[in-house]
LUMVEXLO-30352 format. One record per residue: residue in three letters; residue number from 1; x, y, z of N, C-alpha, C in turn. Coordinates in nm, 3 decimals, padded with zeros to 5 digits. Each point is the difference from the previous one (the first is absolute). Layout:
BEGIN
VOMI	r	k	nu	nv	nw	cau	cav	caw	cu	cv	cw
VOMI	ala	NUM	X	Y	Z	X	Y	Z	X	Y	Z
...
END
This chain:
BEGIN
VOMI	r	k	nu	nv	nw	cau	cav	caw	cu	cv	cw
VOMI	unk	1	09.869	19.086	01.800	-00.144	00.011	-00.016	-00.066	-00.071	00.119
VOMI	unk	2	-00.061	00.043	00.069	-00.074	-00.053	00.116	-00.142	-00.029	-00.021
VOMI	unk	3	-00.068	-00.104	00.117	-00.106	-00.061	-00.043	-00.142	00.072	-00.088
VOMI	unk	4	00.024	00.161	00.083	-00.134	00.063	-00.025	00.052	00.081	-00.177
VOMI	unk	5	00.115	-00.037	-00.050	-00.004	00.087	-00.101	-00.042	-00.130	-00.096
VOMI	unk	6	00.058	-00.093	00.035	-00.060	-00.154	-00.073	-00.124	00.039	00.012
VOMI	unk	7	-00.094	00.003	00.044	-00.133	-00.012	-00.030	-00.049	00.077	-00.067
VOMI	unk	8	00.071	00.134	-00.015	-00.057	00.088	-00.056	00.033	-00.042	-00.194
VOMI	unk	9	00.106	-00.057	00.020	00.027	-00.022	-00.173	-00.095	-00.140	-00.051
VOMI	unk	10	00.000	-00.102	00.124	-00.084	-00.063	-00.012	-00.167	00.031	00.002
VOMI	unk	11	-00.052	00.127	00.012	-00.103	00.060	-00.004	-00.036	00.027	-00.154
VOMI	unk	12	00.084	00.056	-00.041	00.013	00.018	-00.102	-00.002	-00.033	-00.120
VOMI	unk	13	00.092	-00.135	00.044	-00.056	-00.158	-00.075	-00.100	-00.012	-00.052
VOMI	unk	14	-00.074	-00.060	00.115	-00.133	-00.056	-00.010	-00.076	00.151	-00.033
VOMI	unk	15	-00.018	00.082	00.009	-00.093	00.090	-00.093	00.084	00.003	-00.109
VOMI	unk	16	00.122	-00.024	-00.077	-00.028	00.005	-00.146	-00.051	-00.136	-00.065
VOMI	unk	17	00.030	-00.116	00.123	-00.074	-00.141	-00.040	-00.154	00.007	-00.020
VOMI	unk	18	-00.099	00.087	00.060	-00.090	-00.016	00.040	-00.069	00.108	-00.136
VOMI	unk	19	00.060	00.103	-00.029	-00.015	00.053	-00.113	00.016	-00.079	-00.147
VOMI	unk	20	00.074	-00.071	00.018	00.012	-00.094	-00.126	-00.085	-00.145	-00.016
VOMI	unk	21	-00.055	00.023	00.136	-00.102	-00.137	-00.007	-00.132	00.078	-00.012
VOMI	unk	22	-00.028	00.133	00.033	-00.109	00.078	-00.028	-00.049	00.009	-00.154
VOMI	unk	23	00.108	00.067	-00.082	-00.019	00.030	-00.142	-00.049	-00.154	-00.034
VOMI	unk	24	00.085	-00.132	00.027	-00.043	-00.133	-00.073	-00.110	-00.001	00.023
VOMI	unk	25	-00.037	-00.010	00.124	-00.144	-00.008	00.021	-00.127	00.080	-00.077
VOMI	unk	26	00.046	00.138	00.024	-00.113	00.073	-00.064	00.005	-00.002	-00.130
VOMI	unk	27	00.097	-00.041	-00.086	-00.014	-00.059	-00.141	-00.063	-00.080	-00.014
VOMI	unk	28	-00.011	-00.095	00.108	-00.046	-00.157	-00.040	-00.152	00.005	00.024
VOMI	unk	29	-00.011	00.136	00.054	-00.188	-00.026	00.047	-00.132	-00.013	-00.126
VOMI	unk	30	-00.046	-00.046	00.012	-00.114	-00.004	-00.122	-00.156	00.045	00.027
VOMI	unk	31	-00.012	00.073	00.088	-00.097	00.113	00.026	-00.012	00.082	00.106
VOMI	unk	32	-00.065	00.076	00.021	-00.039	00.097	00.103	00.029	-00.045	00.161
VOMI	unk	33	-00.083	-00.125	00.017	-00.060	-00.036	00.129	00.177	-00.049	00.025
VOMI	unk	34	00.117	-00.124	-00.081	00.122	-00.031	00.004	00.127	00.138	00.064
VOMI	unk	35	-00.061	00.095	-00.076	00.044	00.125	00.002	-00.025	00.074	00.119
VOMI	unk	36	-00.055	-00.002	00.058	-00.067	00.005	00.094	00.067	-00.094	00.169
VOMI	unk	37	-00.013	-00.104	00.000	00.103	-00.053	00.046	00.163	00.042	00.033
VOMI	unk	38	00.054	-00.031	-00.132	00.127	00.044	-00.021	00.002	00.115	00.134
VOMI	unk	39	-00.069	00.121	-00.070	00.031	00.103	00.106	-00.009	-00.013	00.130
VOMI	unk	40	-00.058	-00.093	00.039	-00.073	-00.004	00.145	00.156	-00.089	00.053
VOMI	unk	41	00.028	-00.065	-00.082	00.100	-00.107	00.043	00.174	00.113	00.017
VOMI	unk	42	-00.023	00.132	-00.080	00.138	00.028	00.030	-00.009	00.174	00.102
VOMI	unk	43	-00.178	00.011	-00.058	00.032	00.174	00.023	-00.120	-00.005	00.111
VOMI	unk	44	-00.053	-00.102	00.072	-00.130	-00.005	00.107	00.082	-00.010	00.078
VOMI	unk	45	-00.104	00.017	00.112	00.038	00.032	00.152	00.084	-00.121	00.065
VOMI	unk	46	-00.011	-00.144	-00.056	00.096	-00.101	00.075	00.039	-00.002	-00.132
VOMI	unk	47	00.039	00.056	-00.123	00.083	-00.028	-00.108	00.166	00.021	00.026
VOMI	unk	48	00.064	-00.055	-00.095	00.164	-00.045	00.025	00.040	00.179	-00.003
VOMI	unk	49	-00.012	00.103	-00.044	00.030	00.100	00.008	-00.038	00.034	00.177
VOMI	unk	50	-00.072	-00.033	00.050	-00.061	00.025	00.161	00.105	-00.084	00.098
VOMI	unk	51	00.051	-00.124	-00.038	00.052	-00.068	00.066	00.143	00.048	-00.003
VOMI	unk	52	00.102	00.049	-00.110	00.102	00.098	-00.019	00.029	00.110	00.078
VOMI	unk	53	-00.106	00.075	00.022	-00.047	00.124	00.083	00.032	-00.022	00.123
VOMI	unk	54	-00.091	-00.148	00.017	00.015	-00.025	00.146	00.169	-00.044	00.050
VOMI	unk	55	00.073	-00.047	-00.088	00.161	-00.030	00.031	00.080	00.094	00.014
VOMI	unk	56	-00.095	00.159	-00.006	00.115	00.086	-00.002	00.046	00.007	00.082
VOMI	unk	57	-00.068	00.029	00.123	00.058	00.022	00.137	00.127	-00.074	00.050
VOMI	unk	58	00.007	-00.127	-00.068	00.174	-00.048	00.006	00.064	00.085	-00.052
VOMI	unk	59	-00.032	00.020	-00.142	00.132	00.124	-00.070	00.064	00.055	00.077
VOMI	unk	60	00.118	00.033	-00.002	00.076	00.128	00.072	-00.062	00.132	-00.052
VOMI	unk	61	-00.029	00.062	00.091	-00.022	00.136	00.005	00.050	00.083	-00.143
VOMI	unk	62	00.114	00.027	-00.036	00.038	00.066	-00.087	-00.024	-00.062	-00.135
VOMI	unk	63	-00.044	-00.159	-00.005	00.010	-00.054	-00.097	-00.157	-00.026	-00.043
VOMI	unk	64	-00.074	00.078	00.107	-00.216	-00.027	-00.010	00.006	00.134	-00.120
VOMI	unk	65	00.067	00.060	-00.005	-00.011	00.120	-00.100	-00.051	-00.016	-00.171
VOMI	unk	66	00.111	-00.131	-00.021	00.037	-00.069	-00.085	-00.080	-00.101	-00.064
VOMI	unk	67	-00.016	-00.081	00.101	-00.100	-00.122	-00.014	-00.161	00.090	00.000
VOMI	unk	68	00.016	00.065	00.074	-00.247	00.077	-00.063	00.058	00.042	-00.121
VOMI	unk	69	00.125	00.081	-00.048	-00.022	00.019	-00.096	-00.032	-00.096	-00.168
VOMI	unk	70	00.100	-00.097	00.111	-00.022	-00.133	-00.160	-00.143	-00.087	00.021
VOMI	unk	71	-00.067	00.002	00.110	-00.152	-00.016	00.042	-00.131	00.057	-00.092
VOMI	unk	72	00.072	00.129	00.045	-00.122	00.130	-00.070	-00.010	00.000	-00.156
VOMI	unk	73	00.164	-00.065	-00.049	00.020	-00.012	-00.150	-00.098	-00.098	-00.019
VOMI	unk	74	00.019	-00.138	00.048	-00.015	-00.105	-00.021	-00.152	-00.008	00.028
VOMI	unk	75	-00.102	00.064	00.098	-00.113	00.049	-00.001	-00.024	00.078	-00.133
VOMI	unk	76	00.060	00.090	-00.049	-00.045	00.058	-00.134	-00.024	-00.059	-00.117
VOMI	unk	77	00.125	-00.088	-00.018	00.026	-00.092	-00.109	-00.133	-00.093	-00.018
VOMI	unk	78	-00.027	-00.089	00.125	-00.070	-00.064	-00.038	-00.146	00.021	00.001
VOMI	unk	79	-00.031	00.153	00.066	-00.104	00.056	-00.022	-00.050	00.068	-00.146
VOMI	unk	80	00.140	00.042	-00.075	-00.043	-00.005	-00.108	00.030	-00.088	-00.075
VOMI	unk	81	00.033	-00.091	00.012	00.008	-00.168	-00.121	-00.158	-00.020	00.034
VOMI	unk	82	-00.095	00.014	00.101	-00.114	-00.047	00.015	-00.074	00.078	-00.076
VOMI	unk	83	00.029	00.143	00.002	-00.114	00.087	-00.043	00.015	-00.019	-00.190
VOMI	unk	84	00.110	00.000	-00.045	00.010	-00.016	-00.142	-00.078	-00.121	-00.019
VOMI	unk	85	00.022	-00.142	00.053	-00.059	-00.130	-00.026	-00.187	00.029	00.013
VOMI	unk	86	-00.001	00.068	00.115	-00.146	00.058	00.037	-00.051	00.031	-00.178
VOMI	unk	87	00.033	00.102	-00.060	-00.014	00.037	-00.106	-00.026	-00.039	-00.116
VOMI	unk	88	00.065	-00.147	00.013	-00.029	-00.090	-00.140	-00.123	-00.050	00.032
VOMI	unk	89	-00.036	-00.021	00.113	-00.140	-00.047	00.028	-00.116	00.096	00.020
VOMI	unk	90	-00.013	00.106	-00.057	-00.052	00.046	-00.010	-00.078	00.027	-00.152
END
């Protein structure tokens, strides 16, 4: 296994770490404006999903396929853990 495929599993990592600190979070919020946040903190423009993105370009080539795809998941997921939570506050 060579350095650039390490990163890529290590990519990987940290977006399922970052997914599991998402859901805690957006459970833990207690209104709108909290809620609100949250998102900005994982799915905004300098959010931890943006900063991931930006590590791809280390990935190896064959292995960037892989990693947007567990990205784009991991963008979904916690786009909808937000929108359901959205809901109770309504």
């Amino acid at each position: 296994m060579n350095a650039r495929e390490l990163r890529g599993r290590t990519a990987i990592g940290k977006i399922n770490k970052i997914v599991e600190q998402a859901i805690k979070d957006v459970s833990n919020t207690r209104d709108k404006e909290s809620l609100e946040d949250v998102r900005a903190v994982y799915l905004g423009r300098y959010g931890q999903i943006d900063d991931i993105l930006s590590e791809l370009i280390h990935v190896e080539t064959c292995a960037r396929r892989e990693v947007g795809f567990h990205i784009n998941k991991a963008k979904n997921r916690i786009a909808h853990e937000i929108a359901q939570k959205e809901n109770d506050y309504l």
